[in-house]
N, C-alpha and C positions, 0 to 999 in steps of 0.2 A: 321805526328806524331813523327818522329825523330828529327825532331828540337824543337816539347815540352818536348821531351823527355829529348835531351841535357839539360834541363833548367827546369826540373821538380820541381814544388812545388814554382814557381817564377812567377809572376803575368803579365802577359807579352800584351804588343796592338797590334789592330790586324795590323798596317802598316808595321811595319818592319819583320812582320810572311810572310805577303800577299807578301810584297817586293823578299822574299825568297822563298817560295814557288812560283812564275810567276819566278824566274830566274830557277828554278831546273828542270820546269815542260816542260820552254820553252827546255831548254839541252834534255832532255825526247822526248819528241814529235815533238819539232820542230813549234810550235805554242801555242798562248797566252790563257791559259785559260779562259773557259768559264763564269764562277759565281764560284771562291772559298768562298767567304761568305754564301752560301747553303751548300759547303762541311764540312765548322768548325762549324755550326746550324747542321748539323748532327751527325758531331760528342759528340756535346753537350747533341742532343737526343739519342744516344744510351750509352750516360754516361759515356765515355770516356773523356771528356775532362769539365771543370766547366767554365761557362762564369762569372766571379765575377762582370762583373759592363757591360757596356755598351761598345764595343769593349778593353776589356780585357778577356781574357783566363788562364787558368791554369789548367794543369796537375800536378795531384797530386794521385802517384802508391799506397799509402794506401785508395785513397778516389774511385777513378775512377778503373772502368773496365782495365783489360791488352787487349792491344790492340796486336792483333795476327795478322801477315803477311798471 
């Protein structure tokens, strides 16, 4: 969510998201995640985040939920 965040209300694909998130996750843990494409479909289902087209995404803080740590 911090990198939609950085870049809020901008329409963004999911490859260069996915790119970023597997480099931050792997620093993190030390291994390649599992399925982050169920994690940004979840995030879509609890309204956090809007999927505008077909691997595009957008957070937008007057439309979407605030997402709490």
């Amino acid at each position: 969510m911090d990198y939609f965040r950085r870049y809020d209300k901008v329409d963004l694909y999911i490859g260069p998201v996915l790119d970023r998130v597997s480099k931050e996750y792997v620093k993190i843990y030390g291994r390649k995640p599992y399925d982050t494409i169920k994690a940004f479909q979840a995030l879509v289902d609890e309204g956090k985040l809007t999927m505008v087209s077909e691997g595009v995404y957008r957070y937008d803080p007057e439309v979407n939920k605030p997402y709490e740590e």
